[in-house]
N, C-alpha and C positions, 0 to 999 in steps of 0.2 A: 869353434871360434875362440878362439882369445882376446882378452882386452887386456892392455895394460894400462892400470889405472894409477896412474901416478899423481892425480887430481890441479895438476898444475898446467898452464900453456908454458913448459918449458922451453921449446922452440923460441917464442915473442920475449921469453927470459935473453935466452943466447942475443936475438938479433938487440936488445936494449943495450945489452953490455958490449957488443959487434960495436956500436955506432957512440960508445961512450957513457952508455947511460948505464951501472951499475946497480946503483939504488933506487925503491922507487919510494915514492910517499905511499898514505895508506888509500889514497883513492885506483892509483893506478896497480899498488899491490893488488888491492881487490878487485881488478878488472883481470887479472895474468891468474886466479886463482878460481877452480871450479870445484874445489872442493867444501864448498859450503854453496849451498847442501851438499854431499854427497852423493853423486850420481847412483843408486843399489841395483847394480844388474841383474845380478844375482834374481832379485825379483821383476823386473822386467821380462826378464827369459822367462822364468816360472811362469807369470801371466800370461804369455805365447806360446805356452804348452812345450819349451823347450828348457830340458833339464839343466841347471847348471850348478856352480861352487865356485867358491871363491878361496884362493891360496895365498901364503904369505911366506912359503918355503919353496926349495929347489925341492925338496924331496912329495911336500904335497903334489906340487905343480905335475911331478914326474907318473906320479899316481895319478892323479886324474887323468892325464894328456892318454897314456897310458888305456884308463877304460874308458876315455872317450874314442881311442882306434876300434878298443874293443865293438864299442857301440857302432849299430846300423843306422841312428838315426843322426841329425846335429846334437852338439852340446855347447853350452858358452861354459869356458872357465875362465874368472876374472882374476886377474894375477895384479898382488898390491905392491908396488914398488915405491 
């Protein structure tokens, strides 16, 4: 599996700016962002007994994806964008 963790509601970003709304103040900043805390899958998975890693290149990403065909069983790789 993959995640892409971009840590943002980028989607509800697009439609604020779609409908005029650009900027936001810091209350509404802080409701479009989920990156505090940090969601850590990585350990999530781990805990569920499924192996995972976490990338911040084309070339890791390509590696892993790579020995996770390899692998028989699931894997999460969490890809930081």
């Amino acid at each position: 599996m993959l995640i892409f963790a971009n840590r943002k509601y980028q989607i509800l970003r697009n439609e604020m700016s779609n409908v005029g709304v650009p900027d936001f103040g810091p209350k509404a900043e802080s409701l479009l962002d989920i990156g505090n805390p940090a969601i850590d899958w990585v350990s999530l998975s781990h805990g569920m007994g499924v192996p995972a890693t976490r990338v911040e290149t084309i070339e890791d990403l390509d590696r892993d994806f790579r020995a996770g065909l390899a692998d028989s069983g699931p894997r999460l790789i969490e890809v930081l964008v």
